[in-house]
Short mmCIF file of the C-alpha atoms (twelve columns), coordinates in Angstrom:
data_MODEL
# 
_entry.id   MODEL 
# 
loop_
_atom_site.group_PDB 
_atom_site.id 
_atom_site.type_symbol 
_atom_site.label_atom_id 
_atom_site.label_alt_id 
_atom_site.label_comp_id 
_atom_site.label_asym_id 
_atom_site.label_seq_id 
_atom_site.Cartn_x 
_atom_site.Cartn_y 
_atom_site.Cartn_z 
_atom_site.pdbx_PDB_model_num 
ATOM 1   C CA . UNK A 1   85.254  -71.116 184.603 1 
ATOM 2   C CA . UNK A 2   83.890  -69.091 181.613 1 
ATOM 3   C CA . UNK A 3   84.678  -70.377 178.079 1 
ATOM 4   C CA . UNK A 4   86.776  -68.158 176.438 1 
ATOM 5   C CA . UNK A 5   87.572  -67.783 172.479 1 
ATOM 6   C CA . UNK A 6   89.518  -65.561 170.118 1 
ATOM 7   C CA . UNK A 7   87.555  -63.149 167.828 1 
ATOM 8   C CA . UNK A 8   88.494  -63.812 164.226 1 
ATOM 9   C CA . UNK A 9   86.344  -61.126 162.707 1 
ATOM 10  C CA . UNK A 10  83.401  -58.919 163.112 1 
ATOM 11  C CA . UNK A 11  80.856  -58.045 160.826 1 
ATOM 12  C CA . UNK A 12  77.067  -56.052 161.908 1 
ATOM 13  C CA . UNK A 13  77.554  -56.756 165.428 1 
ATOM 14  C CA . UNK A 14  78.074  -60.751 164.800 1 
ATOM 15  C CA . UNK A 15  81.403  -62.061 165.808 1 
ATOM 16  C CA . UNK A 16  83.212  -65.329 164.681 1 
ATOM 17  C CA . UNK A 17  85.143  -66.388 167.155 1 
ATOM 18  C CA . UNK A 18  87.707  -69.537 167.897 1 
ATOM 19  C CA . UNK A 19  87.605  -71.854 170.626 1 
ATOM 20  C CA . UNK A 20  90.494  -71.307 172.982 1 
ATOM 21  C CA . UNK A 21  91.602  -73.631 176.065 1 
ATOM 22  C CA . UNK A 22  92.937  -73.049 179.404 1 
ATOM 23  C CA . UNK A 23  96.626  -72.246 177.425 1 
ATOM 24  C CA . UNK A 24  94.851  -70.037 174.805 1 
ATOM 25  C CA . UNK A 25  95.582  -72.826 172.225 1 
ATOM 26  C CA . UNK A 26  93.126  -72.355 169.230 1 
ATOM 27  C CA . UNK A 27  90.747  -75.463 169.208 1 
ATOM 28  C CA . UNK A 28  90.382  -75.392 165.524 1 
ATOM 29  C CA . UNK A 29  85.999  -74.692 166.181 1 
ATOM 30  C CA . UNK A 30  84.012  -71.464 165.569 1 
ATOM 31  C CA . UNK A 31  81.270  -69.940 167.337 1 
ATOM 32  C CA . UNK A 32  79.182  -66.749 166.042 1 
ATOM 33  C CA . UNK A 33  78.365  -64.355 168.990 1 
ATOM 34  C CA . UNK A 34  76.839  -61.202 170.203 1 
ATOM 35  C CA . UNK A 35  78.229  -58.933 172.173 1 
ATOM 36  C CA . UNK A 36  76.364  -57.267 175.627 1 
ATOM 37  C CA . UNK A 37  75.247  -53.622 175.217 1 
ATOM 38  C CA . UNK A 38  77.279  -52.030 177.609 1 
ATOM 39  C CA . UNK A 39  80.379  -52.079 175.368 1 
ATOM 40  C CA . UNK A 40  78.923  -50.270 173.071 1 
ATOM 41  C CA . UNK A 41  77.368  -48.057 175.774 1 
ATOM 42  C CA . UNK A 42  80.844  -47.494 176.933 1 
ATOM 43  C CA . UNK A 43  82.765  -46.973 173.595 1 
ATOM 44  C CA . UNK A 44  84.131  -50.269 173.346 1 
ATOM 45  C CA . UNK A 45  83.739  -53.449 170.787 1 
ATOM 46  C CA . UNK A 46  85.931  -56.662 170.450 1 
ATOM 47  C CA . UNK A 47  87.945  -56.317 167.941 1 
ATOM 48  C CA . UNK A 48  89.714  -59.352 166.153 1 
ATOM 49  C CA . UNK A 49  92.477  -60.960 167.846 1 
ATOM 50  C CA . UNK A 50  90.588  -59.953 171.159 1 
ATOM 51  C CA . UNK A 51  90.420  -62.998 173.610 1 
ATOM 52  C CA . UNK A 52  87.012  -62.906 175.233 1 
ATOM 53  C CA . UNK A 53  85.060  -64.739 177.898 1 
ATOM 54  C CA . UNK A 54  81.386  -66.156 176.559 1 
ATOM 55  C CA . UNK A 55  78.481  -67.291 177.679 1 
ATOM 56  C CA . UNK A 56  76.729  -70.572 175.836 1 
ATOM 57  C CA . UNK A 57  73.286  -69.603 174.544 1 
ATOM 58  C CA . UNK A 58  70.691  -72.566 173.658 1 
ATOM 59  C CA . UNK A 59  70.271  -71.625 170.175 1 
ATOM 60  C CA . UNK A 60  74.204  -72.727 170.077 1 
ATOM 61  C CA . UNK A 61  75.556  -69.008 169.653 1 
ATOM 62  C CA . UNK A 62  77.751  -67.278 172.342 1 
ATOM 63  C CA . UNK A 63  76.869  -64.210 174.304 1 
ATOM 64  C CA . UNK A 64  80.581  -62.042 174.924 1 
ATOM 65  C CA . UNK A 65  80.253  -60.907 178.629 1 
ATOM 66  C CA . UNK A 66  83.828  -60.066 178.800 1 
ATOM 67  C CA . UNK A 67  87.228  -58.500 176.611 1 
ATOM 68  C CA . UNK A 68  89.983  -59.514 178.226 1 
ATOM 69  C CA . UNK A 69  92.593  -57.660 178.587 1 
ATOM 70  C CA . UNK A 70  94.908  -56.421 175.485 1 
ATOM 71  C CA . UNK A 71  98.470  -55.853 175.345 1 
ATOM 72  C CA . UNK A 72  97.892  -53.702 172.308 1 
ATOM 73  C CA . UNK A 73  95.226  -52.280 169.983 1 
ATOM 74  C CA . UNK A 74  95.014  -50.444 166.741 1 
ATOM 75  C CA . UNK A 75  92.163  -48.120 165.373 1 
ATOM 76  C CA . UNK A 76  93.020  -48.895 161.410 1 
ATOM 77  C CA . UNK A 77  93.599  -51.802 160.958 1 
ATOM 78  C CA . UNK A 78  90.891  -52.442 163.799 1 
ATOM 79  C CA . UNK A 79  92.541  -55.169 166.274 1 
ATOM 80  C CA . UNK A 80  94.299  -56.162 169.074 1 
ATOM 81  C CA . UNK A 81  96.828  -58.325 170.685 1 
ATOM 82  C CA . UNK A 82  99.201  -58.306 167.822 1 
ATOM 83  C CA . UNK A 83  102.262 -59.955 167.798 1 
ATOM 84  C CA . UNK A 84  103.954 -58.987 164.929 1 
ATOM 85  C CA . UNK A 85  103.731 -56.762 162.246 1 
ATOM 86  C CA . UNK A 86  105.456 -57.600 158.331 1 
ATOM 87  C CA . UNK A 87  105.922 -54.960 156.827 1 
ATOM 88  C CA . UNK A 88  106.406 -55.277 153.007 1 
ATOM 89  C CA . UNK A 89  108.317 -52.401 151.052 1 
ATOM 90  C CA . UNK A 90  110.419 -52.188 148.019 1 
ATOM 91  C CA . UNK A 91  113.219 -52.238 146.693 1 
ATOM 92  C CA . UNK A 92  112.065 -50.248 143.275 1 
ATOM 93  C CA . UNK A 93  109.618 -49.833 141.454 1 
ATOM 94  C CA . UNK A 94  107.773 -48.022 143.633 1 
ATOM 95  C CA . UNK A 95  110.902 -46.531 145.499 1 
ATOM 96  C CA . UNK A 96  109.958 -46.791 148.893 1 
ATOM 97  C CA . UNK A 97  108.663 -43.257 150.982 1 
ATOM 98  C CA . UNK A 98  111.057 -44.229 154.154 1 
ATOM 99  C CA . UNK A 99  109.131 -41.141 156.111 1 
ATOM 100 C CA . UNK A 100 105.999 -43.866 156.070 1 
ATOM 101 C CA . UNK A 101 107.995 -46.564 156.627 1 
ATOM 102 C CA . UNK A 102 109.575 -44.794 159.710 1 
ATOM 103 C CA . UNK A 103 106.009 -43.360 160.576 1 
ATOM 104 C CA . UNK A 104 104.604 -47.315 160.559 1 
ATOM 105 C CA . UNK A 105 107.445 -48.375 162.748 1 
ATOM 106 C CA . UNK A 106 107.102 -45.736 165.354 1 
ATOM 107 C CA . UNK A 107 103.738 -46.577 165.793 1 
ATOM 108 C CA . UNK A 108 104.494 -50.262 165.940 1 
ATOM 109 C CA . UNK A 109 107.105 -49.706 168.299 1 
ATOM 110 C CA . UNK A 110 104.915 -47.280 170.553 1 
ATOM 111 C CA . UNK A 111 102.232 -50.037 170.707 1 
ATOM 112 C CA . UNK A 112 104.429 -53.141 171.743 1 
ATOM 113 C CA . UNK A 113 104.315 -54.750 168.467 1 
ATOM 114 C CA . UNK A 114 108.027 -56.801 167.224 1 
ATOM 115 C CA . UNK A 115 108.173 -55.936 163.081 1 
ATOM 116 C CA . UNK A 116 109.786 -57.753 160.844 1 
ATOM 117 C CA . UNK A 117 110.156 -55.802 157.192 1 
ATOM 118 C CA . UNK A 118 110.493 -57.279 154.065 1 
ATOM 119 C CA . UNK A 119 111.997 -55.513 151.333 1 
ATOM 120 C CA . UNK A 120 110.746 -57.360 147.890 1 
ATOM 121 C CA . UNK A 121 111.856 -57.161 144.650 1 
ATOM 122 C CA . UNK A 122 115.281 -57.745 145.675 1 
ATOM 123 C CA . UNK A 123 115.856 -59.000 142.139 1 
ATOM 124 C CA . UNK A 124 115.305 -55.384 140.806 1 
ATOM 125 C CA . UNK A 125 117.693 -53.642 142.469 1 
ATOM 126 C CA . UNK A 126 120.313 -55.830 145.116 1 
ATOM 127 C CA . UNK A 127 122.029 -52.899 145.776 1 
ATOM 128 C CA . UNK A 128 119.241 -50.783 146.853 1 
ATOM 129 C CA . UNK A 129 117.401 -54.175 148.470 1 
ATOM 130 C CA . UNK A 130 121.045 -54.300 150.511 1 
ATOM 131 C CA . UNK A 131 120.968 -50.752 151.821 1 
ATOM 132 C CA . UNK A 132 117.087 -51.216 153.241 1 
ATOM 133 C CA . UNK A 133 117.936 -54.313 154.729 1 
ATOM 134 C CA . UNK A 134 120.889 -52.246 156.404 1 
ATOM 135 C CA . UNK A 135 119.270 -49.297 157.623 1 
ATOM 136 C CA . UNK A 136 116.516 -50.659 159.504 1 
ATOM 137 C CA . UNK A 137 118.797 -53.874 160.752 1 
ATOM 138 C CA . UNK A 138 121.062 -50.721 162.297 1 
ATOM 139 C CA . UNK A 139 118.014 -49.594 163.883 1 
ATOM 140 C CA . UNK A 140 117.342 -52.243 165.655 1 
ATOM 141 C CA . UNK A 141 114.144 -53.825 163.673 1 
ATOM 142 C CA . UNK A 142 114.625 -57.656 162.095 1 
ATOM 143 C CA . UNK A 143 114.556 -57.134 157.853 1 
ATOM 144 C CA . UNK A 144 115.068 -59.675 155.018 1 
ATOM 145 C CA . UNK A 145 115.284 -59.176 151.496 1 
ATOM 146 C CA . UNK A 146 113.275 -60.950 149.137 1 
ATOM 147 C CA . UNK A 147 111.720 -62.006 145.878 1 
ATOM 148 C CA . UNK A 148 108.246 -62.937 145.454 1 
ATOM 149 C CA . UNK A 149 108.829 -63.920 141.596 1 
ATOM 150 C CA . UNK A 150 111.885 -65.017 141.389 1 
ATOM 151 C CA . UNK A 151 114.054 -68.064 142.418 1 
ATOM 152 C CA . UNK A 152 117.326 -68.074 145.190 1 
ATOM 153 C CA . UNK A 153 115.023 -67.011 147.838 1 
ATOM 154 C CA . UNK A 154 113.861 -70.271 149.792 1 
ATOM 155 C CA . UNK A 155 116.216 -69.268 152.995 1 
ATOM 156 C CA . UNK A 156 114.053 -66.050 153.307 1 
ATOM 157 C CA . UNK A 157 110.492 -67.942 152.760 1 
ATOM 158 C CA . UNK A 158 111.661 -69.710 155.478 1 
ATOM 159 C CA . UNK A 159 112.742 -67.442 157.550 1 
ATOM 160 C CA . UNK A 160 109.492 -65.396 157.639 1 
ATOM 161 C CA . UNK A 161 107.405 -68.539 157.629 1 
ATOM 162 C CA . UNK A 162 109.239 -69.367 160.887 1 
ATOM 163 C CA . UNK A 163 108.710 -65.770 161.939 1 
ATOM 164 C CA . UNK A 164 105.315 -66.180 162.120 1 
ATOM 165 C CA . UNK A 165 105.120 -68.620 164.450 1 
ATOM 166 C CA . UNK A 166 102.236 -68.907 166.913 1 
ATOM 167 C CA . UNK A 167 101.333 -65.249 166.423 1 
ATOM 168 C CA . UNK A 168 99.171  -63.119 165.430 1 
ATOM 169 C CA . UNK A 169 100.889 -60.779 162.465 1 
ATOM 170 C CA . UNK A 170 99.525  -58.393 159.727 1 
ATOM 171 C CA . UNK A 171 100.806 -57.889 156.323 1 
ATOM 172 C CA . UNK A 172 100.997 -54.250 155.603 1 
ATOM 173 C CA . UNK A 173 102.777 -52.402 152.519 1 
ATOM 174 C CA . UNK A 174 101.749 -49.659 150.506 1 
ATOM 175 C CA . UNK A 175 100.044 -50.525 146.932 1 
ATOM 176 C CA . UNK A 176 102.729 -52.184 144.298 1 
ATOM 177 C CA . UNK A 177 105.352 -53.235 146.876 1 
ATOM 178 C CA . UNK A 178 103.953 -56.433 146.316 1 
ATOM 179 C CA . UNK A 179 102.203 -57.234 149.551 1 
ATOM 180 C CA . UNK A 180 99.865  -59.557 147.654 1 
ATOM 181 C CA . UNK A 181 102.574 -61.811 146.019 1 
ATOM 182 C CA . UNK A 182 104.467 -62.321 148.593 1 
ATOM 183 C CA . UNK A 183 101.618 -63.402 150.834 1 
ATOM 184 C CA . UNK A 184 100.544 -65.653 147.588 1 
ATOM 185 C CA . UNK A 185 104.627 -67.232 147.458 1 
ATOM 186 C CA . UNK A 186 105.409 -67.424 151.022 1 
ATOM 187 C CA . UNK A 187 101.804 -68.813 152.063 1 
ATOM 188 C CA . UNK A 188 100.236 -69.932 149.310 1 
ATOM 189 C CA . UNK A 189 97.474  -72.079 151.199 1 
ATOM 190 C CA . UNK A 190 96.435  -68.130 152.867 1 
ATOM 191 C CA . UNK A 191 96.500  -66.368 149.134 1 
ATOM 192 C CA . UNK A 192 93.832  -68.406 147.638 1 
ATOM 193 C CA . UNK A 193 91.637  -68.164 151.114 1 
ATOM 194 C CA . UNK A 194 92.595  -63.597 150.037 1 
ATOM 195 C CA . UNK A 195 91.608  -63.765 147.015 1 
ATOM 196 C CA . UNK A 196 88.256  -66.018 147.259 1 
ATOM 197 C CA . UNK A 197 87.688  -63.058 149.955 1 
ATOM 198 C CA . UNK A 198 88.575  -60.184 147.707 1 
ATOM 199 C CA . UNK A 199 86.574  -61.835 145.000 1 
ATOM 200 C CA . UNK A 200 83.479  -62.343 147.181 1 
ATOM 201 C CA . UNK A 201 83.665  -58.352 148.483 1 
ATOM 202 C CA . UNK A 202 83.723  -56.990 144.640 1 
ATOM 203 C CA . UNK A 203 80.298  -58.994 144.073 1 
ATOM 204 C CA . UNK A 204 79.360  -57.703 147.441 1 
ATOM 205 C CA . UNK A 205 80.550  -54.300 146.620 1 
ATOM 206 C CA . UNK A 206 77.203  -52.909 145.822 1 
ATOM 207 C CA . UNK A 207 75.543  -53.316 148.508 1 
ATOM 208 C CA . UNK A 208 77.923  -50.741 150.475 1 
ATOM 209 C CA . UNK A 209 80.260  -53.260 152.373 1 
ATOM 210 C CA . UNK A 210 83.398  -52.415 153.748 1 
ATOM 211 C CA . UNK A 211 86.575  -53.746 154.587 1 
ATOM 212 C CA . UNK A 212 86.967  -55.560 157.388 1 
ATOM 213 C CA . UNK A 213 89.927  -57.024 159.433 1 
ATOM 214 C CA . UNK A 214 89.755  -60.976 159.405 1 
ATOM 215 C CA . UNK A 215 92.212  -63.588 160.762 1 
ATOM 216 C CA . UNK A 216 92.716  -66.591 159.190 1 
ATOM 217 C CA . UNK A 217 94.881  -69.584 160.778 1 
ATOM 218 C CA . UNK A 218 97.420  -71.217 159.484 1 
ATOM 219 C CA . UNK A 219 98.839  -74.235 161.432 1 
ATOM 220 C CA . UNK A 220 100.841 -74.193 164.780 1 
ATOM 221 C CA . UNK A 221 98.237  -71.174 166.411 1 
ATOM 222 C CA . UNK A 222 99.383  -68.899 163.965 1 
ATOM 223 C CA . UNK A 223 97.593  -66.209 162.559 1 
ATOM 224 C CA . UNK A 224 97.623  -63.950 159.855 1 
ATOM 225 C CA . UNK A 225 94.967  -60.963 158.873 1 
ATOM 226 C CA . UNK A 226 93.810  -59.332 155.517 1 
ATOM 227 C CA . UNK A 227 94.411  -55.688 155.766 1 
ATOM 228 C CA . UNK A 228 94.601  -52.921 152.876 1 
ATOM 229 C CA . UNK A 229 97.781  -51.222 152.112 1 
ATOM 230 C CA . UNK A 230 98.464  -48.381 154.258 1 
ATOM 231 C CA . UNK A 231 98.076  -44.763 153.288 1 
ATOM 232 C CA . UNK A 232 99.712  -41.086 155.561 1 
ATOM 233 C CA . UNK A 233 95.417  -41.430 155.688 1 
ATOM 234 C CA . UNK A 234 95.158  -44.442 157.396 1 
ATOM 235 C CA . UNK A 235 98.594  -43.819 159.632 1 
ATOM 236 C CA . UNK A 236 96.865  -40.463 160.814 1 
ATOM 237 C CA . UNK A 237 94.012  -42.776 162.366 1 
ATOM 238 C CA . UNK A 238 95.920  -44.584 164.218 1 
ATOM 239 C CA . UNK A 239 96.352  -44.237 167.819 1 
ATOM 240 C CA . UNK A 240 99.287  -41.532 167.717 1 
ATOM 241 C CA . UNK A 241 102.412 -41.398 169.494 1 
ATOM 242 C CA . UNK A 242 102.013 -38.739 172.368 1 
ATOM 243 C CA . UNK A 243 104.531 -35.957 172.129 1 
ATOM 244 C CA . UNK A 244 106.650 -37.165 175.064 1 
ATOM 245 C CA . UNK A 245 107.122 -40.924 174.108 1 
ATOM 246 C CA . UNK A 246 108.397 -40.283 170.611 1 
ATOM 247 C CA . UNK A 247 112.505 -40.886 171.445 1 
ATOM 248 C CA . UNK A 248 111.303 -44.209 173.144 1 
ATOM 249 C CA . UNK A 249 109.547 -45.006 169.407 1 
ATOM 250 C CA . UNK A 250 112.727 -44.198 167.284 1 
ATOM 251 C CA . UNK A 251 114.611 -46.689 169.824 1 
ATOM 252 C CA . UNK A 252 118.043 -46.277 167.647 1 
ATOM 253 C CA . UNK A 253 117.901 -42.774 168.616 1 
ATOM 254 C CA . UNK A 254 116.549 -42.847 172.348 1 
ATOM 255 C CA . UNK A 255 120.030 -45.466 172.481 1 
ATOM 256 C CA . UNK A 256 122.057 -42.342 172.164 1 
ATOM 257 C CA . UNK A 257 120.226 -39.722 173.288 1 
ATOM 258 C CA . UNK A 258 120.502 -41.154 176.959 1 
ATOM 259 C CA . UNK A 259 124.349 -39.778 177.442 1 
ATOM 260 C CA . UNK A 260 123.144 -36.680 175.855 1 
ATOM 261 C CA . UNK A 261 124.174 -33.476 177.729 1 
ATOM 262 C CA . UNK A 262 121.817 -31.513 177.597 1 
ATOM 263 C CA . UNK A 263 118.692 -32.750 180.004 1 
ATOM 264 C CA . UNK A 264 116.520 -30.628 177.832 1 
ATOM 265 C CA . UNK A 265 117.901 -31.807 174.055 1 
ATOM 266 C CA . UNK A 266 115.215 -32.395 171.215 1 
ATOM 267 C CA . UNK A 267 118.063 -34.429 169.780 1 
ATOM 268 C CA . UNK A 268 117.058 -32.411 166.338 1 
ATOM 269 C CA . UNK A 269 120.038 -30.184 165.654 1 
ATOM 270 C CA . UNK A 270 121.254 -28.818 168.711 1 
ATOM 271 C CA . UNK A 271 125.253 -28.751 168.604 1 
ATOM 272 C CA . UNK A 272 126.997 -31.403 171.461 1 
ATOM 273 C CA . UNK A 273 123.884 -33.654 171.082 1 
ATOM 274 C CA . UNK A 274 125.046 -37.547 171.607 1 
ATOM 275 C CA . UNK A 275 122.732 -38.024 168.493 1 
ATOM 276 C CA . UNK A 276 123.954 -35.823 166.191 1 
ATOM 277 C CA . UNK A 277 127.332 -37.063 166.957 1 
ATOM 278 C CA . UNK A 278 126.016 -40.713 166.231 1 
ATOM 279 C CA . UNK A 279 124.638 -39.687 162.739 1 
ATOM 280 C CA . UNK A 280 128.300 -38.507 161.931 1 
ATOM 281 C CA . UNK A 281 129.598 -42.015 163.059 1 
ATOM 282 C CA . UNK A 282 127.190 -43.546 160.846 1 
ATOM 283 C CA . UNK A 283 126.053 -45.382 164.169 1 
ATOM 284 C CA . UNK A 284 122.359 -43.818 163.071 1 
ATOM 285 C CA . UNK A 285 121.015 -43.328 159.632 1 
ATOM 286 C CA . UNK A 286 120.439 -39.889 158.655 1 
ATOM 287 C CA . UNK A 287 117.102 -41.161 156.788 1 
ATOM 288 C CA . UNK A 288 115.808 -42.380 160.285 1 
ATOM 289 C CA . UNK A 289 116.999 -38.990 162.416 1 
ATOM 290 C CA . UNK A 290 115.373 -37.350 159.284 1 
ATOM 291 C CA . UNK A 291 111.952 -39.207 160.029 1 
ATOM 292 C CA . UNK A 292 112.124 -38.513 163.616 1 
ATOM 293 C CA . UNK A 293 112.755 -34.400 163.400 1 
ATOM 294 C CA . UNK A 294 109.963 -34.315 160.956 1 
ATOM 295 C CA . UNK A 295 107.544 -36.253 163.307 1 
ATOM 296 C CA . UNK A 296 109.024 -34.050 166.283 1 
ATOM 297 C CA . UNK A 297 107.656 -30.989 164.094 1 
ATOM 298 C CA . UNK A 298 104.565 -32.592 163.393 1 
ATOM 299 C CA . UNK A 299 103.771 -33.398 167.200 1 
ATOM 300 C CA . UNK A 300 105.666 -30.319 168.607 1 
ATOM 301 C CA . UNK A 301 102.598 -28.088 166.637 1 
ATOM 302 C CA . UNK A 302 99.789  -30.571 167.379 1 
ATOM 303 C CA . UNK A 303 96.908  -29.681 169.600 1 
ATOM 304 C CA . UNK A 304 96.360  -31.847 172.875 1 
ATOM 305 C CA . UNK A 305 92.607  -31.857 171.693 1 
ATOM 306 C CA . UNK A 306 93.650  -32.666 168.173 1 
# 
């Protein structure tokens, strides 16, 4: 039986990689490895989080002969097999854009991956902290609010520390929601590994580096990875939602839209639609219909070849 391992990151065509066993427990040891030419012949690379099959090569590197097979991949951040995604947005300060929020989840949703948001700053503004938490736990998707400064908070540390459990997750929030700090409160054994990362890529800087997805492993087999806040840029590169699987992304609305009369219903505006109706029950929040008619829009115009 090959040896298999779990890429951890990839940088120039050299992969680190962790030890796996028959159960795909991590086996706390590293091996750097090269992948075969033919992925790259055929458009393909392990990405981190990828479980691959290696061969043992005498100068005590591994040779990747095979990627086994994903249950999900992204093109930004570049990855696969993700378990969950924690999405970190706030309650002020900036206000949060809930068209990208909805935009993040639809994609996460599309792909397979469970979400669990975090709304910080809690302590800013409870009332505003309480409606977040509200919308998106109406929706369907697990939320928490949350305090990376200040005290009264320990139940939710522990709740998303236990969330994390033997999985593979990514932190993702746009820039001052406070991604960082709560990474640095919740784990702080993971924000010092960041930041002696971040540090390391400024002195590196110069020499043209970029970015690049790493896990890093906390105890039990789980793991978390660095990734930059997200941008509409960065959504836009991601693998997009094709035109006729959007309801199933927005799964709040595809709940109503199935006793729907009309067999043909956008489920945008049309009068008798099951999901307009549920918006006036307040059974589906008009900010989350509103994401999902704009995306229609935007798909409805889009080019296959686009």
């Amino acid at each position: 039986m090959a040896d298999k391992a779990k890429i951890l990151k990839g940088v120039g065509g050299l992969y680190t990689a962790e030890l796996i066993n028959i159960d795909g427990k991590g086996l706390d040891e590293t091996i750097n490895c090269r992948a075969k030419g033919s992925f790259r012949r055929n458009g393909i690379k392990p990405l981190p989080g990828d479980i691959v099959e290696f061969e043992r090569q005498t100068d005590g590197t591994g040779f990747i002969t095979k990627i086994c097979d994903r249950k999900n991949s992204l093109i930004r951040p570049a990855s696969a097999n993700i378990d969950l995604i924690l999405f970190v947005i706030a309650a002020a300060k900036p206000d949060p854009d809930l068209f990208l929020i909805d935009k993040m989840l639809s994609v996460a949703t599309h792909n397979g991956i469970d979400v669990l948001i975090i709304v910080n700053k809690a302590d800013v503004d409870r009332g505003r902290a309480d409606e977040l938490c509200a919308i998106y736990k109406l929706a369907g998707y697990d939320a928490v609010d949350f305090s990376a400064v200040s005290d009264g908070f320990d139940e939710q540390k522990d709740y998303i520390k236990e969330a994390v459990k033997g999985k593979v997750c990514f932190f993702a929030g746009a820039s001052g929601v406070g991604k960082s700090s709560t990474i640095n409160t919740v784990f702080p054994e993971l924000g010092k590994t960041l930041e002696t990362g971040m540090l390391s890529e400024k002195i590196e800087r110069g020499k043209h580096t970029t970015r690049k997805t790493e896990l890093f492993k906390l105890s039990d087999d789980s793991y978390i990875a660095d990734t930059p806040g997200f941008s509409m840029l960065e959504i836009a590169q991601y693998n997009m939602i094709p035109k006729d699987m959007l309801l199933s992304a927005f799964p709040d609305i595809e709940k109503y839209s199935v006793s729907c009369r009309y067999s043909d219903c956008t489920h945008v505006c049309e009068d008798g639609c099951k999901v307009i109706e549920a918006i006036g029950e307040n059974l589906i929040s008009k900010s989350r219909h509103d994401s999902y008619r704009t995306l229609f829009e935007e798909l409805k115009n889009k080019n296959e070849w686009d």
